[in-house]
Backbone as CSV, one residue per row, in Angstrom:
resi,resn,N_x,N_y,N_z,CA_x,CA_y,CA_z,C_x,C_y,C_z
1,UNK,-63.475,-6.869,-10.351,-62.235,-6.087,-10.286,-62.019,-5.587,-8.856
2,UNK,-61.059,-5.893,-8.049,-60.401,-5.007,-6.827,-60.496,-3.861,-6.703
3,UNK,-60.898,-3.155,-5.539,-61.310,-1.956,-5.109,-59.572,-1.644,-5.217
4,UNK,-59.585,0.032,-6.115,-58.255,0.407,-6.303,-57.516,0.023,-7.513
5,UNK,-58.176,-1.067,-8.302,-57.401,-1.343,-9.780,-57.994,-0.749,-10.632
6,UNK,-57.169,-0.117,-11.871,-58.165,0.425,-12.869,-57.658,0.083,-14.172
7,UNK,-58.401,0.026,-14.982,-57.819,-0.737,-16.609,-58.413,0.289,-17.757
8,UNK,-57.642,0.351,-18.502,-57.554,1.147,-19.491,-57.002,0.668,-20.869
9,UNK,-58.340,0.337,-21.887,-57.995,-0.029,-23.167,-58.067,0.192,-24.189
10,UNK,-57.308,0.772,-25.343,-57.083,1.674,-25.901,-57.195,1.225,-27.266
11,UNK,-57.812,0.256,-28.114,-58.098,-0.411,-29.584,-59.043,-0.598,-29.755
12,UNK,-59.253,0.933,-31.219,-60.006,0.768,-32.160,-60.154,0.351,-32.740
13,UNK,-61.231,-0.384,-33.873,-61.338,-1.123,-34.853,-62.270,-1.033,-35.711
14,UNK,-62.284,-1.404,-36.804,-63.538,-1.094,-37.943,-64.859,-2.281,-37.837
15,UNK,-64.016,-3.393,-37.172,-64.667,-4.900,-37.023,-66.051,-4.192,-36.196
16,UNK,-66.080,-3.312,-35.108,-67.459,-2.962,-34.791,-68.468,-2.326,-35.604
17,UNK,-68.099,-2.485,-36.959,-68.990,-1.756,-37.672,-70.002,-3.095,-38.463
18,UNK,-69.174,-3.817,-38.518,-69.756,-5.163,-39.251,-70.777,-6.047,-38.545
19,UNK,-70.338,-5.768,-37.013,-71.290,-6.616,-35.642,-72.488,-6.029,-35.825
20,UNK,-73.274,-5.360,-36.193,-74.251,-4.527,-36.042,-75.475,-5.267,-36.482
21,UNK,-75.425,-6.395,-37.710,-76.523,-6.846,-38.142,-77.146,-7.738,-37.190
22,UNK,-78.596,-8.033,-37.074,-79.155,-9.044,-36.597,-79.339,-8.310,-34.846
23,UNK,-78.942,-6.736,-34.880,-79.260,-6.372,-33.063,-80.611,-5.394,-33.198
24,UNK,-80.794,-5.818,-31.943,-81.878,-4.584,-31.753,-81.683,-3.134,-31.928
25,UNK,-82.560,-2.399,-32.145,-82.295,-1.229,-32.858,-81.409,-0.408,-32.004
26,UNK,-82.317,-0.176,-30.630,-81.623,0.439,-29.432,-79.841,-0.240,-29.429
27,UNK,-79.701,-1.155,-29.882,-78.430,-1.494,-29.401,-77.396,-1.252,-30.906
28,UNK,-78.209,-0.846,-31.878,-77.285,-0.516,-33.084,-76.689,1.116,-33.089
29,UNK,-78.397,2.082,-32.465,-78.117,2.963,-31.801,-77.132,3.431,-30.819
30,UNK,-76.795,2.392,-29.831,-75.579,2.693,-29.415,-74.222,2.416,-29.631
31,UNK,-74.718,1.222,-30.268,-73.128,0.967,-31.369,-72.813,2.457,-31.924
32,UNK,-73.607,2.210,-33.086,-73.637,3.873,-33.368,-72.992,5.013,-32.790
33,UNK,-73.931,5.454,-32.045,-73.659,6.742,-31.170,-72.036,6.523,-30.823
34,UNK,-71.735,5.376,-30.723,-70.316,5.055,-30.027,-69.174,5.422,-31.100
35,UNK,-69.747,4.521,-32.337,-68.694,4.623,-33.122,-68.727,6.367,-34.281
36,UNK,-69.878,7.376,-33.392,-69.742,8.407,-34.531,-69.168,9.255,-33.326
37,UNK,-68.702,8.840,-31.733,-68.098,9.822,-30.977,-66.400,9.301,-31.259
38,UNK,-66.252,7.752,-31.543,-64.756,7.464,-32.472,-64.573,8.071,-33.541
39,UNK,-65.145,8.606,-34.616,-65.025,9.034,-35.395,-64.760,10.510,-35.793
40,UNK,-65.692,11.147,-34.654,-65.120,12.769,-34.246,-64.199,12.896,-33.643
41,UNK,-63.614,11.491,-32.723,-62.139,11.779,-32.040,-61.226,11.598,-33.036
42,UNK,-61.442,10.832,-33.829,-59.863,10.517,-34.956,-59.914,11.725,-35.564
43,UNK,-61.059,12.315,-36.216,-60.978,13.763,-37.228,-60.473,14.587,-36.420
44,UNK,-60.998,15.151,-34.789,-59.949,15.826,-34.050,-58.436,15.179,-33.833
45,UNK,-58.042,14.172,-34.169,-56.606,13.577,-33.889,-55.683,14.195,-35.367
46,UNK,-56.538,13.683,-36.516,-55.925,14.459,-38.110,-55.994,15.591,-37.996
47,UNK,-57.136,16.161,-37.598,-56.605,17.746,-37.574,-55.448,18.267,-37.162
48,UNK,-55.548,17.611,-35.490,-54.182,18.370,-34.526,-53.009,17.501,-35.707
49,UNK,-52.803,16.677,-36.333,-51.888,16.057,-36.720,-51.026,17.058,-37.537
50,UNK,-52.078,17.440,-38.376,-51.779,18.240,-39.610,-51.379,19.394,-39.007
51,UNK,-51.686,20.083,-37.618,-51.691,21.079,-37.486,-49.889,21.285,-37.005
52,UNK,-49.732,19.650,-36.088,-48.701,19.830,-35.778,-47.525,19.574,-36.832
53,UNK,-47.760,19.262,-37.413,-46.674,19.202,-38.722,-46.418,20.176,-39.195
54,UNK,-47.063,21.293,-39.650,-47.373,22.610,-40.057,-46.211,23.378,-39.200
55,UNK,-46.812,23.164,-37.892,-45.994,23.586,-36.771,-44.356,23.707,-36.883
56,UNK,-44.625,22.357,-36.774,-43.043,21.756,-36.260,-42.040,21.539,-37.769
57,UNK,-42.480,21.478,-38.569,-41.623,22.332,-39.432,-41.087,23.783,-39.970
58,UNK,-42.103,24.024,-39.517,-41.521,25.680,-39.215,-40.734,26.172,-38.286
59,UNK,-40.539,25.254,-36.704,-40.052,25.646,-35.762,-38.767,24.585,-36.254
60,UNK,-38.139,23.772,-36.897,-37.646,22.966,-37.557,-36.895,24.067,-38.136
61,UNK,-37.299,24.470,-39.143,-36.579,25.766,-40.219,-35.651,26.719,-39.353
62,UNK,-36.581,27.135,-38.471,-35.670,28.660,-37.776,-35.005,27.892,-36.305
63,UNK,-35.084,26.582,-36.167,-33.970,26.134,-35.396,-32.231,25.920,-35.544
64,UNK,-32.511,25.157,-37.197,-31.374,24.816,-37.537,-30.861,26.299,-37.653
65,UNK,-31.340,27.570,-37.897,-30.254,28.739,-38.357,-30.033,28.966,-36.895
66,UNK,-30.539,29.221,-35.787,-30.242,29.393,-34.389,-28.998,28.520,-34.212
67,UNK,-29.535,27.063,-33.972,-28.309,26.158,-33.775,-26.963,26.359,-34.775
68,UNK,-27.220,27.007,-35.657,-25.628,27.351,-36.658,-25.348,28.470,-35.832
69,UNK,-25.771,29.725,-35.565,-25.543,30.649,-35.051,-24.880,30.121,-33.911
70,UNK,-25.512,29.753,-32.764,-25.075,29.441,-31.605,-23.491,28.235,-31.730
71,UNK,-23.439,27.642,-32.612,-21.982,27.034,-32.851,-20.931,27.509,-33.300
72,UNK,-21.286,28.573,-33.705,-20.368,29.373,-34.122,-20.231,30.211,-32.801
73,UNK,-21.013,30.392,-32.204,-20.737,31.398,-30.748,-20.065,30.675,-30.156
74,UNK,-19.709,29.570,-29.882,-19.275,28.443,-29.081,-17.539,27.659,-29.539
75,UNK,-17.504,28.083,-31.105,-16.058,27.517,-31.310,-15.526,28.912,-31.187
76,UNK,-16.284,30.019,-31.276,-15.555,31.924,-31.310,-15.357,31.865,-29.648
77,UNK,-15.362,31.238,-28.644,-15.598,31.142,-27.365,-16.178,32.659,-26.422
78,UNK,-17.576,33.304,-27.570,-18.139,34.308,-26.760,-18.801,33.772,-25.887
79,UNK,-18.963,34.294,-24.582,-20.099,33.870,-23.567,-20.323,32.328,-23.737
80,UNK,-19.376,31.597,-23.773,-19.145,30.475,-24.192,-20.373,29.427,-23.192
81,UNK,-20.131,30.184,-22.116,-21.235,29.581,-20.913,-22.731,29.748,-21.172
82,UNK,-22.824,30.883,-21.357,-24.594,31.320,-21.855,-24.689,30.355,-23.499
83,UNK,-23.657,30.407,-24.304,-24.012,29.565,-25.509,-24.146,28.312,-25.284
84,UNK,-23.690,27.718,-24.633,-24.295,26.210,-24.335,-24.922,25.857,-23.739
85,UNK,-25.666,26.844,-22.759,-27.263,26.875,-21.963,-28.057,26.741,-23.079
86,UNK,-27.941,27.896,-23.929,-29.063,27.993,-25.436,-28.910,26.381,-25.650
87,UNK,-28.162,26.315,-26.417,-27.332,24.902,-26.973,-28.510,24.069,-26.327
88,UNK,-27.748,23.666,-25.231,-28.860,22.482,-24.083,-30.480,22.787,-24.698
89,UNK,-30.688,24.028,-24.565,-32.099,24.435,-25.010,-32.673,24.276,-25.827
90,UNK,-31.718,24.261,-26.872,-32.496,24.311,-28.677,-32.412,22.904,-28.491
91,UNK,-31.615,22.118,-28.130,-31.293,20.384,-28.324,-32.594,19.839,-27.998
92,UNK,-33.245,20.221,-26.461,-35.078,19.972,-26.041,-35.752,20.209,-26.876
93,UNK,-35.933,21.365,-27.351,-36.947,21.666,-28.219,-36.910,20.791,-29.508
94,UNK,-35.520,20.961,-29.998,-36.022,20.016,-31.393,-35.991,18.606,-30.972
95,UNK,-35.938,18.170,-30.055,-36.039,16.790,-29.501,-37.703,16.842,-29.355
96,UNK,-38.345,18.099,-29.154,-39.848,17.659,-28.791,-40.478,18.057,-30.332
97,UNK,-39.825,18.593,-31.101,-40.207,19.263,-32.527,-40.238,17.712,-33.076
98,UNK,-39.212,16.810,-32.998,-38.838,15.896,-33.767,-39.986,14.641,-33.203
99,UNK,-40.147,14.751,-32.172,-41.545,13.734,-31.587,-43.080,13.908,-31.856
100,UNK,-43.340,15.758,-32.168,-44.432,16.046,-32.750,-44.643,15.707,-34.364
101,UNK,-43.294,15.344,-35.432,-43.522,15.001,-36.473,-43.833,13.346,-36.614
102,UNK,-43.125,13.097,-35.798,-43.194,11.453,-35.733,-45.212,10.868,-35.372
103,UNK,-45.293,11.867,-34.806,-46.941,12.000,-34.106,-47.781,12.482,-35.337
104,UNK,-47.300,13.094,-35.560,-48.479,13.677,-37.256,-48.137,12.887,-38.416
105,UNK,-46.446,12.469,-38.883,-46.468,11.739,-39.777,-45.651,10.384,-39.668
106,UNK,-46.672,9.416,-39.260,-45.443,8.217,-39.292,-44.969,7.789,-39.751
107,UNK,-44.109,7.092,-39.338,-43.147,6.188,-41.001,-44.096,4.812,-40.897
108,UNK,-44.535,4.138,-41.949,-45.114,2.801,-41.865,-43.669,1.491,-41.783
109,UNK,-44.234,0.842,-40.893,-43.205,-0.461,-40.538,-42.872,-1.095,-41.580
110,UNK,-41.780,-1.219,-41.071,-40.458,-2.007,-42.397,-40.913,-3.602,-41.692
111,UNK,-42.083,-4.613,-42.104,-42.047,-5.665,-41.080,-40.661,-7.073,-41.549
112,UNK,-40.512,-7.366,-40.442,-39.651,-8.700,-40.598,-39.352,-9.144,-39.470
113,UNK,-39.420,-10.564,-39.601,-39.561,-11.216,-38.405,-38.526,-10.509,-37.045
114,UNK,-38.532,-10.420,-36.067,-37.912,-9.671,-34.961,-38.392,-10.812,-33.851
115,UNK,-36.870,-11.030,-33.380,-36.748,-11.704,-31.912,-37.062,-10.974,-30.617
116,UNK,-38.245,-11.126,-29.963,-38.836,-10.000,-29.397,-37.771,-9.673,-27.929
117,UNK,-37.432,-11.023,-27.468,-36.585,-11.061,-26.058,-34.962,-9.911,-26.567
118,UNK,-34.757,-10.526,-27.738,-33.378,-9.467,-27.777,-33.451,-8.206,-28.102
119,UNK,-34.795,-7.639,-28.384,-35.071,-6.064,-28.617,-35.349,-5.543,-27.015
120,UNK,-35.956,-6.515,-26.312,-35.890,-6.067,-25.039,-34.794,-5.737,-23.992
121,UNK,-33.654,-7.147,-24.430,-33.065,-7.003,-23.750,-31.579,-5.608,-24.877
122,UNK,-31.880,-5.679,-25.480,-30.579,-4.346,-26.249,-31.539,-2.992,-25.578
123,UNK,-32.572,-3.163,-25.453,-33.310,-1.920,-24.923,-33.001,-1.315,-23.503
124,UNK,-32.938,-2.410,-23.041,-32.395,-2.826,-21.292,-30.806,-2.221,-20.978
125,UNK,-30.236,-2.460,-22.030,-28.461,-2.067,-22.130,-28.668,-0.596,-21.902
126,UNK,-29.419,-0.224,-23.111,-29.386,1.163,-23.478,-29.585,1.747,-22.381
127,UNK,-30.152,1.289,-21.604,-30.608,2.481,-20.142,-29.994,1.928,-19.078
128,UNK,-29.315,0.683,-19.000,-28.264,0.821,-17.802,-27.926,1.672,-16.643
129,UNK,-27.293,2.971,-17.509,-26.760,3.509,-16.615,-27.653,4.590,-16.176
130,UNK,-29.364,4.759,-16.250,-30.556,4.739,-15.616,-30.413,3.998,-14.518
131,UNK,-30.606,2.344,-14.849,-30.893,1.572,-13.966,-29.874,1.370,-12.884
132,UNK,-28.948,1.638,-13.092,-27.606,1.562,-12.263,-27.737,2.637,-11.324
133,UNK,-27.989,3.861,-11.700,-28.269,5.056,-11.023,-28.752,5.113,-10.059
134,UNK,-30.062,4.233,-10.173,-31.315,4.541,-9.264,-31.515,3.424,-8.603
135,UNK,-30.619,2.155,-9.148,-30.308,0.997,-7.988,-31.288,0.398,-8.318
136,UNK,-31.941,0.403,-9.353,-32.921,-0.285,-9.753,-32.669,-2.158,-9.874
137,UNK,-33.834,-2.648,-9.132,-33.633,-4.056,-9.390,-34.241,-4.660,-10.514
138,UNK,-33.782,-5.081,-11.736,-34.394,-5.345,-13.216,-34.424,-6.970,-13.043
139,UNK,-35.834,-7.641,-13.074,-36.532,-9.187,-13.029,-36.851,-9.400,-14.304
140,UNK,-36.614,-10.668,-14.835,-37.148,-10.724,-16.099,-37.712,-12.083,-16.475
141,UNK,-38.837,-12.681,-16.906,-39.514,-13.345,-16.639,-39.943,-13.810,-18.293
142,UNK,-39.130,-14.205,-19.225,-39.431,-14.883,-20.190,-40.069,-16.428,-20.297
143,UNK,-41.564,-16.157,-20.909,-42.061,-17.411,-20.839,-42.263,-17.604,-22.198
144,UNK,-42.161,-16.734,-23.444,-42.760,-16.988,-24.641,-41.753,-17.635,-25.845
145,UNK,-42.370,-18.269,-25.860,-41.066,-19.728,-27.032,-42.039,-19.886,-28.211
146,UNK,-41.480,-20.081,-29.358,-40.673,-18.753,-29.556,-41.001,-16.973,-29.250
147,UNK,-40.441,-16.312,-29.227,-40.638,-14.908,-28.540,-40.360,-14.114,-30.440
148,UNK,-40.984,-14.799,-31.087,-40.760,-13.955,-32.920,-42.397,-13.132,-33.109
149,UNK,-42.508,-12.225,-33.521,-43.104,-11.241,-34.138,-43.078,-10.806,-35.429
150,UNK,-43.664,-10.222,-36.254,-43.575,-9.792,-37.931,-43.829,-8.513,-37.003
151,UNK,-42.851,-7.597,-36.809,-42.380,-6.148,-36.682,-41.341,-5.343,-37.332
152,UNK,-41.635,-4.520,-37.163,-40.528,-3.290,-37.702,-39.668,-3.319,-35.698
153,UNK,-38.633,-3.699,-36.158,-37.735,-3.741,-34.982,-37.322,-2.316,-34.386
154,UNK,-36.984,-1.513,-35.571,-36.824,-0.087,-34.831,-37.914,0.721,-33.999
155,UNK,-38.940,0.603,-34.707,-39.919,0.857,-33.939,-40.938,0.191,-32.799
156,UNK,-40.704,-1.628,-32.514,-40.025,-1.803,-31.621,-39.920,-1.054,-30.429
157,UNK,-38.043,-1.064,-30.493,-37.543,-0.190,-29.933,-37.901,0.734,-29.088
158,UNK,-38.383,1.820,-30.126,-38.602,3.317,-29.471,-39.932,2.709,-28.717
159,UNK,-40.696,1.900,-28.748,-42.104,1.654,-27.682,-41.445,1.234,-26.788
160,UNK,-40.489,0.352,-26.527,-40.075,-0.556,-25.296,-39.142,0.282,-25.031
161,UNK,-38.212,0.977,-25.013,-37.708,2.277,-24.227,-38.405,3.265,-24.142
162,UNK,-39.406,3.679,-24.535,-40.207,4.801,-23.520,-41.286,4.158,-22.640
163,UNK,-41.424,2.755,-22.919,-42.422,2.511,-21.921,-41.410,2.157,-20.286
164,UNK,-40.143,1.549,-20.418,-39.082,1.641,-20.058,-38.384,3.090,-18.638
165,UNK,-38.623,3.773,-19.961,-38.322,4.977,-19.238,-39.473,5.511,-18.760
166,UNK,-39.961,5.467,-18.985,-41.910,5.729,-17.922,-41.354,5.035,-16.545
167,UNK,-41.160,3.901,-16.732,-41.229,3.231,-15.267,-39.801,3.155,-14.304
168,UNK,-38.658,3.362,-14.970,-37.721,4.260,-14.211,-38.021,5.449,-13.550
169,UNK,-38.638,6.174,-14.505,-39.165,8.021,-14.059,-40.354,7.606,-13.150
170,UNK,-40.959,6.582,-12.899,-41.785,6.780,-11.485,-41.464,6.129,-10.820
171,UNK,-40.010,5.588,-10.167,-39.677,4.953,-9.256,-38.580,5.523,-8.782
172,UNK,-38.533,5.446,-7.284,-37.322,6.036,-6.463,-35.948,5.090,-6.906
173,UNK,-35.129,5.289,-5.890,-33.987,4.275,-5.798,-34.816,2.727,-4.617
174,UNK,-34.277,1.975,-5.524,-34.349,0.161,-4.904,-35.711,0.066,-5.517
175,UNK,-35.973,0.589,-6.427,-37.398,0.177,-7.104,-37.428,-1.096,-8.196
176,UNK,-38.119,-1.599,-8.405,-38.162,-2.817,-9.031,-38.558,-2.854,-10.583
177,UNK,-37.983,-3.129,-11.121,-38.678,-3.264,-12.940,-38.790,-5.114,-13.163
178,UNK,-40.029,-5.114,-13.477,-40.339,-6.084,-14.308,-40.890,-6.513,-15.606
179,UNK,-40.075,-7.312,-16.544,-40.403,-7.406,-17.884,-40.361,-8.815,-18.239
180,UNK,-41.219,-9.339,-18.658,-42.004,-10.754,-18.870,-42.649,-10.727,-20.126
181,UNK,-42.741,-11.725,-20.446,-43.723,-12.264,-21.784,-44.145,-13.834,-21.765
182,UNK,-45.344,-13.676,-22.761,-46.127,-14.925,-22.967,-46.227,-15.539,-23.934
183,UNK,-47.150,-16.253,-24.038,-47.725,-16.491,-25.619,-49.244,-16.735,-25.253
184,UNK,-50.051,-16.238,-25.901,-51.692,-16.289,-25.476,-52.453,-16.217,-26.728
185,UNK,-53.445,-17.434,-26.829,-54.532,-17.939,-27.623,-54.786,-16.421,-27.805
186,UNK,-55.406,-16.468,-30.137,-56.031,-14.991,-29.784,-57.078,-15.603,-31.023
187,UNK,-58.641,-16.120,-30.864,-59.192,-16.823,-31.997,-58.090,-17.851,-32.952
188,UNK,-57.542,-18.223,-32.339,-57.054,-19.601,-32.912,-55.622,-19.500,-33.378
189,UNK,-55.198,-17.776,-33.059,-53.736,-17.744,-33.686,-53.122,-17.524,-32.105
190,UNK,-51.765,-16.952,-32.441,-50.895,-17.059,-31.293,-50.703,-15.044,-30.896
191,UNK,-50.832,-14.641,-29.951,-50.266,-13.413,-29.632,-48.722,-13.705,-28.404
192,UNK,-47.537,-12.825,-29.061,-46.688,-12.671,-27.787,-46.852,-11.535,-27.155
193,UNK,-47.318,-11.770,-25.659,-47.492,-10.859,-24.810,-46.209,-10.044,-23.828
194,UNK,-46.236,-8.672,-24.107,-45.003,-8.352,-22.986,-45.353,-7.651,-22.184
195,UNK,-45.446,-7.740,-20.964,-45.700,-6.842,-19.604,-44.100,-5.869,-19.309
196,UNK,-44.263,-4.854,-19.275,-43.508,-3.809,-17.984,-43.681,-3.543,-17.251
197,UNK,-43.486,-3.764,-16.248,-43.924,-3.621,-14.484,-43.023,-3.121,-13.537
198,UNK,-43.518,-1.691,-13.073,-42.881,-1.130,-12.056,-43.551,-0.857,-10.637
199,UNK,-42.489,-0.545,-9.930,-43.187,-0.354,-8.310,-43.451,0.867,-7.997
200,UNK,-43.725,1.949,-9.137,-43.619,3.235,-8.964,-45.149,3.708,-8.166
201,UNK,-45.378,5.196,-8.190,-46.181,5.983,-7.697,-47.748,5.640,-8.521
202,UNK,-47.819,5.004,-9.332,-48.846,4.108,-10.150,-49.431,5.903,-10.864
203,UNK,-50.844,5.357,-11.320,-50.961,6.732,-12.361,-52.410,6.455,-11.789
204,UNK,-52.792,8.345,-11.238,-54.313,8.097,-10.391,-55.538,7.625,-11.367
205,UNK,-56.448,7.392,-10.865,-57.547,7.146,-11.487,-57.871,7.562,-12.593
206,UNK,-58.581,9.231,-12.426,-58.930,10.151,-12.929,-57.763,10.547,-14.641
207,UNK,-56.692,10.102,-14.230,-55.610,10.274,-15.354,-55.501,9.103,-16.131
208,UNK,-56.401,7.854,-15.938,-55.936,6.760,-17.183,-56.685,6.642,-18.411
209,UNK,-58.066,7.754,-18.374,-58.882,7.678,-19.630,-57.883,8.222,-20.859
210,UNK,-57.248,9.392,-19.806,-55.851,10.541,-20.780,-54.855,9.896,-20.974
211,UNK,-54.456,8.657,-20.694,-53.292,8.409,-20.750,-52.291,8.043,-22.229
212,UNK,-53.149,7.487,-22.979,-52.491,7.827,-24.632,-52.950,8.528,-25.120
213,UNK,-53.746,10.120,-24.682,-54.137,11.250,-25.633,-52.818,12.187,-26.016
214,UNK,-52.790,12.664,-26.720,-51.747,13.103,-27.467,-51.973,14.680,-27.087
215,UNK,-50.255,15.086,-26.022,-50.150,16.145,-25.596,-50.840,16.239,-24.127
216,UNK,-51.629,14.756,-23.581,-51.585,14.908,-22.397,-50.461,14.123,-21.218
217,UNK,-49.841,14.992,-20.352,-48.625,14.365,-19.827,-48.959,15.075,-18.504
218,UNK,-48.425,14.886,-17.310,-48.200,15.304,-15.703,-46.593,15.778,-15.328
219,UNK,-45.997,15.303,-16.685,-44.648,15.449,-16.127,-44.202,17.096,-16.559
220,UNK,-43.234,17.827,-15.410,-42.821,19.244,-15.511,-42.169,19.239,-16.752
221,UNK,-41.310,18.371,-17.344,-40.527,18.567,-18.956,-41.424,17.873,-19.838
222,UNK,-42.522,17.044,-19.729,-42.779,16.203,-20.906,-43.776,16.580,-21.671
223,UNK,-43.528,15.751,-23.219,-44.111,16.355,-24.342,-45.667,16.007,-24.303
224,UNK,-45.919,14.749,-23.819,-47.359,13.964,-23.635,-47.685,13.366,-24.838
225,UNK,-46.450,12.915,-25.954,-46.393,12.221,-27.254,-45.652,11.268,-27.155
226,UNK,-45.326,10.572,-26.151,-44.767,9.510,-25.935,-45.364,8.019,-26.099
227,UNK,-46.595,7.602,-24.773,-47.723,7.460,-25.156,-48.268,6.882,-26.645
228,UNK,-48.695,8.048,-27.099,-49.441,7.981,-28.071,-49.051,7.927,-29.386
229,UNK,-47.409,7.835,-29.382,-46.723,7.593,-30.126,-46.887,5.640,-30.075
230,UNK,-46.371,5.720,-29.223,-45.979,3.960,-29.114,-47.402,3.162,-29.376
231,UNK,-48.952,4.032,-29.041,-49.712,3.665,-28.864,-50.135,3.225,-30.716
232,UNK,-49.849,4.083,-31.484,-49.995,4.166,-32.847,-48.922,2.935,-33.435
233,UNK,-47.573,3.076,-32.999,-46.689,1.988,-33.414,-47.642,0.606,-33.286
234,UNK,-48.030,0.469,-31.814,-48.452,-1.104,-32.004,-49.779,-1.488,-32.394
235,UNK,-50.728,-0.472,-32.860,-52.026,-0.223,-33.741,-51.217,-1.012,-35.059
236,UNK,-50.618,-0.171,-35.252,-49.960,-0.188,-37.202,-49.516,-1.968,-37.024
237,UNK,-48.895,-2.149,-35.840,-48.512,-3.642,-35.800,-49.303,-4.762,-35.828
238,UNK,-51.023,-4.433,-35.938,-52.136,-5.220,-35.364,-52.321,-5.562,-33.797
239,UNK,-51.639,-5.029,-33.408,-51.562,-5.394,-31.646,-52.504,-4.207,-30.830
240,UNK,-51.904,-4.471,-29.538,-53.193,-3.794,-28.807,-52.120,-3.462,-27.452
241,UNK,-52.787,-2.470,-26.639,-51.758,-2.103,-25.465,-52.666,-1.427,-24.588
242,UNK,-52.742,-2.094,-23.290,-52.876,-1.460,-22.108,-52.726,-1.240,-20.990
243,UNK,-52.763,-0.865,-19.969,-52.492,0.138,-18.879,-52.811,-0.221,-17.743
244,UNK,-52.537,-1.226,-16.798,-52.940,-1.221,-15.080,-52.410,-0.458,-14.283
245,UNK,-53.017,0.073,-13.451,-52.536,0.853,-12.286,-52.825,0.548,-11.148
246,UNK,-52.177,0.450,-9.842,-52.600,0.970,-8.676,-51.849,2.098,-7.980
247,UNK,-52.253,3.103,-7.060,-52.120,4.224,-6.845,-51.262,3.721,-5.708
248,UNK,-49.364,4.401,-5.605,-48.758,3.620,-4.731,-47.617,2.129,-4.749
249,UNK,-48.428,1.738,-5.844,-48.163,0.490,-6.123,-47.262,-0.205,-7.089
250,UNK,-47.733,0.844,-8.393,-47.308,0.892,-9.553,-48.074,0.593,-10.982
251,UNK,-47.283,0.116,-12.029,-47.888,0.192,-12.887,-47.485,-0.766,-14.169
252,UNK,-48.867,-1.402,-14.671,-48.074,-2.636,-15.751,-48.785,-2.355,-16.939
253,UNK,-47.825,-1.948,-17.847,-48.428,-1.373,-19.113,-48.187,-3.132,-20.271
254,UNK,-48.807,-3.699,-20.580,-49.264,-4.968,-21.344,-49.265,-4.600,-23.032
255,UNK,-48.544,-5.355,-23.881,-48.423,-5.200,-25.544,-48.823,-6.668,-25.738
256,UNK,-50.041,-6.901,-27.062,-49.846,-7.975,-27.785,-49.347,-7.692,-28.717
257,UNK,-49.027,-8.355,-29.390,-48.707,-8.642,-30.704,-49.125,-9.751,-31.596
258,UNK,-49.294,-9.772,-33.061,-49.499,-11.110,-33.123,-48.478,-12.011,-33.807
259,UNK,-47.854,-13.267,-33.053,-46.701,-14.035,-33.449,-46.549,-14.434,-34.525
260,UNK,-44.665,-14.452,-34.866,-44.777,-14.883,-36.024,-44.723,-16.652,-36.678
């Protein structure tokens, strides 16, 4: 590996539990040891899950009576200016209320076959006037024939626009986005591979072990469930997703999937 690259891979599996027969003890031992420090991380992941659900329906409850209140301040035209600051305000919050439920309780995928190039590219529309903004130069590099998947398309979606918007949000103006796919041998079946690649400020070292932990983020507004949202979507999909960086350089976050 190049002095300055760092890789980060993020799929669990039960299949390491089955490898174990026929090793030396010392090495079942560390299988082991490995898979009972996975196992205290997922029970800390259900906990916070549960905890945040708990949460965020409660902050859910006494939003919607705020947000009635405050619309009514707003068609009565009191302080009409200070009511749509709130407004703007409550809209964030339950925007991050509504990402912490999605994080504790997911919806399981509706699967059916999905054309992977046209979820990318309707994804691509959607942020336009992102990319337009910031003068962004968008490359696109389809190699995978057919480009079909057994996915839930909406969800999808929400992974390839926030991974999307990750790499807008670390690039200046005249920055470059690149989005490509493959098709790659996986034990004898087919995976379609999609890269996102930006020229941004890349993500330091020290920050890529954190990078799909849930609630860890660098950014001044962000929830740090973004991530680890999408990271769970393409688990549930059988796929796998990870993370290159260089510091400066940018950053190519990689999805398999497996084809349909």
């Amino acid at each position: 590996m190049e002095k300055g690259r760092h890789l980060v891979v993020l799929n669990m599996s039960t299949e390491s539990f089955s490898k174990n027969r026929g090793r030396k003890s010392s090495d079942i031992w560390s299988s082991s040891h490995v898979s009972d420090e996975n196992m205290r991380r997922l029970d800390r992941l259900a906990n916070l899950g549960t905890l945040s659900a708990g949460v965020a329906h409660e902050i859910k409850n006494s939003l919607t009576a705020i947000k009635t209140f405050i619309e009514l301040l707003i068609q009565k035209g009191e302080d009409k200016e200070l009511a749509g600051v709130v407004a703007k305000e409550l809209s964030r919050i339950d925007a991050i209320v509504s990402q912490m439920l999605k994080f504790a309780s997911p919806r399981p995928p509706a699967f059916a076959t999905v054309q992977i190039h046209d979820v990318l590219d309707h994804s691509l529309r959607l942020l336009q006037h992102h990319i337009s903004g910031k003068m962004i130069s968008v490359k696109h590099d389809y190699r995978a024939k057919p480009a079909t998947a057994r996915a839930d398309e909406a969800q999808l979606q929400q992974v390839f626009m926030n991974l999307l918007l990750n790499a807008l949000e670390a690039m200046g103006a005249n920055g470059t986005l690149i989005v490509s796919t493959d098709i790659a041998e996986n034990g004898g079946k087919k995976d379609v591979v999609i890269k996102i690649r930006d020229t941004g400020i890349g993500i330091p070292n020290e920050n890529l072990p954190r990078l799909f932990e849930p609630f860890f983020t660098t950014k001044k507004n962000g929830t740090g469930l973004g991530l680890a949202i999408s990271q769970g979507i393409i688990q549930d999909h059988h796929g796998k997703i990870e993370a290159h960086s260089e510091v400066y350089k940018g950053s190519t976050f990689t999805i398999w999937l497996p084809a349909a």
